[in-house]
C-alpha positions as a LaTeX table, in Angstrom:
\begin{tabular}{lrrr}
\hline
Residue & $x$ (\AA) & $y$ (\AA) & $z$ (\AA) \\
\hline
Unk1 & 25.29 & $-16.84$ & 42.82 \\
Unk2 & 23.21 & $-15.96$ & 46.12 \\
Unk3 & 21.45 & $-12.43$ & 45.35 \\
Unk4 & 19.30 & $-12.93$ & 48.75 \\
Unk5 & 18.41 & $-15.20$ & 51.22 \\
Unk6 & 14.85 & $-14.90$ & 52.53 \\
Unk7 & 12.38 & $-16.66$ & 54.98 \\
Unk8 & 10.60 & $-18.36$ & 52.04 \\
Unk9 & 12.62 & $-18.60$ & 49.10 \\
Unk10 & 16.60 & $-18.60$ & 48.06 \\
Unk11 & 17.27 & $-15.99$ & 44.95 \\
Unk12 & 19.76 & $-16.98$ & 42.65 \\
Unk13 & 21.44 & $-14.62$ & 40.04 \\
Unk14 & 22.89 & $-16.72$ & 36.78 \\
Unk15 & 25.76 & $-15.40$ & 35.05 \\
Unk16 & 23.60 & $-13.49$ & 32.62 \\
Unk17 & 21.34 & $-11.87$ & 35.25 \\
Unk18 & 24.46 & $-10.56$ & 36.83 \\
Unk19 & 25.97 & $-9.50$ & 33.23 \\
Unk20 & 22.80 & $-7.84$ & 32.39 \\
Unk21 & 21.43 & $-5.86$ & 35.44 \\
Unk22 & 23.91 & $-2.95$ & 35.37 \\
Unk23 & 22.17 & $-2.08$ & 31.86 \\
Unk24 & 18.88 & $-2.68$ & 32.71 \\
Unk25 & 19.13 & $-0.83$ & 35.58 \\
Unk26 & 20.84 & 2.17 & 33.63 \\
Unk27 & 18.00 & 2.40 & 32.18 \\
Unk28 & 15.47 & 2.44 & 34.84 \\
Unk29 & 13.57 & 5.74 & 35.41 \\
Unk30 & 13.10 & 7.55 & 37.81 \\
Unk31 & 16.83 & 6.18 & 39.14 \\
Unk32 & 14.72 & 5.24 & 42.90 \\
Unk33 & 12.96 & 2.61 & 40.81 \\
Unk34 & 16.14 & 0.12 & 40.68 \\
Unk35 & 15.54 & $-0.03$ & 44.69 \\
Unk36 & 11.95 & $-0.07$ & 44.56 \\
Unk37 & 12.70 & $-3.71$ & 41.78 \\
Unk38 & 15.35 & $-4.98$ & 44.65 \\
Unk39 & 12.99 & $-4.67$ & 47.60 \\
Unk40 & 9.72 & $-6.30$ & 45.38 \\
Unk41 & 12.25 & $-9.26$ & 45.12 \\
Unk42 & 13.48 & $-9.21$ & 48.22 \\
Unk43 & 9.64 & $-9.40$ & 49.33 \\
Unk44 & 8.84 & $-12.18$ & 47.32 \\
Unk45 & 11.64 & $-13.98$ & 48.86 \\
Unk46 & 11.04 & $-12.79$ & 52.46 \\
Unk47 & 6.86 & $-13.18$ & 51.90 \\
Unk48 & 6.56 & $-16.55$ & 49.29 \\
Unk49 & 4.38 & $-14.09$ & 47.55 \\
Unk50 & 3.89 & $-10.47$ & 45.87 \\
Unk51 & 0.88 & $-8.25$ & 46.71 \\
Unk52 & $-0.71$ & $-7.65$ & 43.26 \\
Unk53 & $-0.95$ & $-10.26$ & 40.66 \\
Unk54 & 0.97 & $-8.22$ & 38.31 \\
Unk55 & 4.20 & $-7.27$ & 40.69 \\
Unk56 & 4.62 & $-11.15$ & 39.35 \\
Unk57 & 3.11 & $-13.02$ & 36.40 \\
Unk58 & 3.72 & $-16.35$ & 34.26 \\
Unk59 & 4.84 & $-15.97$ & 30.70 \\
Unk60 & 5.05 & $-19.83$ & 29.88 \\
Unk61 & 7.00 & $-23.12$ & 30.23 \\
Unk62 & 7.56 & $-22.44$ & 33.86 \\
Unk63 & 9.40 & $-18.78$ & 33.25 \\
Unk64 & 8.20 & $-15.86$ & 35.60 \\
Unk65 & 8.38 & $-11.79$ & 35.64 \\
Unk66 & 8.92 & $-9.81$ & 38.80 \\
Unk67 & 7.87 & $-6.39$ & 37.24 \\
Unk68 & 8.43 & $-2.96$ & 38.67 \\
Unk69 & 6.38 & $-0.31$ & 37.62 \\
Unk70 & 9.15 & 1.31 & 36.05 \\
Unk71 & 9.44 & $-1.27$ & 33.43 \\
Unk72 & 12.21 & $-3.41$ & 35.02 \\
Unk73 & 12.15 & $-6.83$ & 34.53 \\
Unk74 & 13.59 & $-10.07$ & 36.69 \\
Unk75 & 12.64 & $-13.21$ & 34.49 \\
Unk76 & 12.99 & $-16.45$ & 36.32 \\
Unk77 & 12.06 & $-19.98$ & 37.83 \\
Unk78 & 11.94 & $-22.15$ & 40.64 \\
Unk79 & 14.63 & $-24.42$ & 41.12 \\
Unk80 & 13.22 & $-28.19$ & 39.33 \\
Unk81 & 14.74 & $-30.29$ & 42.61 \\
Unk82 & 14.81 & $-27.07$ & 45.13 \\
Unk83 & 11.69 & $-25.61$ & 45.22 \\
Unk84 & 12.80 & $-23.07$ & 47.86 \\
Unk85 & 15.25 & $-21.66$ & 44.97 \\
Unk86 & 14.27 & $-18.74$ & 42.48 \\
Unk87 & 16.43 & $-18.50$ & 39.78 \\
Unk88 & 16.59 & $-15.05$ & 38.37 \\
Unk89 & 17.77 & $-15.52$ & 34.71 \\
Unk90 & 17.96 & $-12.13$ & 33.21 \\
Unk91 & 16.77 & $-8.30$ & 33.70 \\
Unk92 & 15.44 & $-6.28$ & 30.98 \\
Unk93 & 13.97 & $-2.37$ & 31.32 \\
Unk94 & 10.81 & $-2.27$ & 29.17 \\
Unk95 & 7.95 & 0.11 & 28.59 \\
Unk96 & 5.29 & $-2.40$ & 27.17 \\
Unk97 & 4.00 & $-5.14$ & 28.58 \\
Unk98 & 3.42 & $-7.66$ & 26.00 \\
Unk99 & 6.83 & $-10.65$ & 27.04 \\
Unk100 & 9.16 & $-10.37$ & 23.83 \\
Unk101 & 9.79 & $-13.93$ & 22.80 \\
Unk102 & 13.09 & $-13.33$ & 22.70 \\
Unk103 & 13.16 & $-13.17$ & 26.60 \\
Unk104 & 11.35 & $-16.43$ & 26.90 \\
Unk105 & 14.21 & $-18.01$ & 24.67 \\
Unk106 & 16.78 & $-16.28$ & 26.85 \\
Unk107 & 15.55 & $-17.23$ & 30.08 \\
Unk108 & 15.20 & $-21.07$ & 28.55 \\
Unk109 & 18.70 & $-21.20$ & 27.72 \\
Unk110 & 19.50 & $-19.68$ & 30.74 \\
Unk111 & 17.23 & $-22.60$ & 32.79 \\
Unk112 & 18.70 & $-25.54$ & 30.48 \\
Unk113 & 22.56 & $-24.24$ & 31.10 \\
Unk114 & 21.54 & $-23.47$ & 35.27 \\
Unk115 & 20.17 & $-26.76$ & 35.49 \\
Unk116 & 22.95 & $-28.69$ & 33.73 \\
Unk117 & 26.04 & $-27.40$ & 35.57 \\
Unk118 & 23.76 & $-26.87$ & 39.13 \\
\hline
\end{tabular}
């Protein structure tokens, strides 16, 4: 599902990423930080790019992190035949900022289910 359209890249939402942002963002705090996360994406899309390196980072096999400051999390990819596409798999609130492996396995399955019904 279409989360936002920008001038540089497409953001997608999977059926988790929808699922799980009403809990993540539950637990966002202060509450203004779930619109500060939606306008950092919505700049990435708009821009191609995020201002600091760490607004974005790589965490392996092609998986990405928009990160608020708050500790909200938007793990993703770029589409493997669209590159215009980011896929947002999942969202996650976290204090620390070491990637649980868990989330890498998440936002796998995520990619390999995306990619074989897309």
């Amino acid at each position: 599902m279409i989360f936002y359209k920008g001038n540089i890249f497409t953001i997608e939402e999977t059926d988790d990423a929808i699922a799980s942002k009403p809990e993540a963002e539950s637990q966002a705090q202060p509450s203004i930080a779930v619109a500060q996360h939606k306008n950092l994406i919505k700049r990435f899309a708009d821009m191609g790019k995020l201002r600091s390196p760490d607004q974005m980072t790589p965490e392996g096999d092609g998986i990405f992190a928009i990160k608020a400051r708050c500790g909200l999390r938007a793990y993703g990819w770029y589409h493997s035949i669209n590159r215009h596409v980011f896929v947002i798999s999942h969202y996650i609130c976290k204090k620390k900022q070491k990637l649980d492996p868990a989330d890498l396995e998440r936002a796998q399955r995520n990619r390999i289910k995306y990619e074989t019904f897309s």
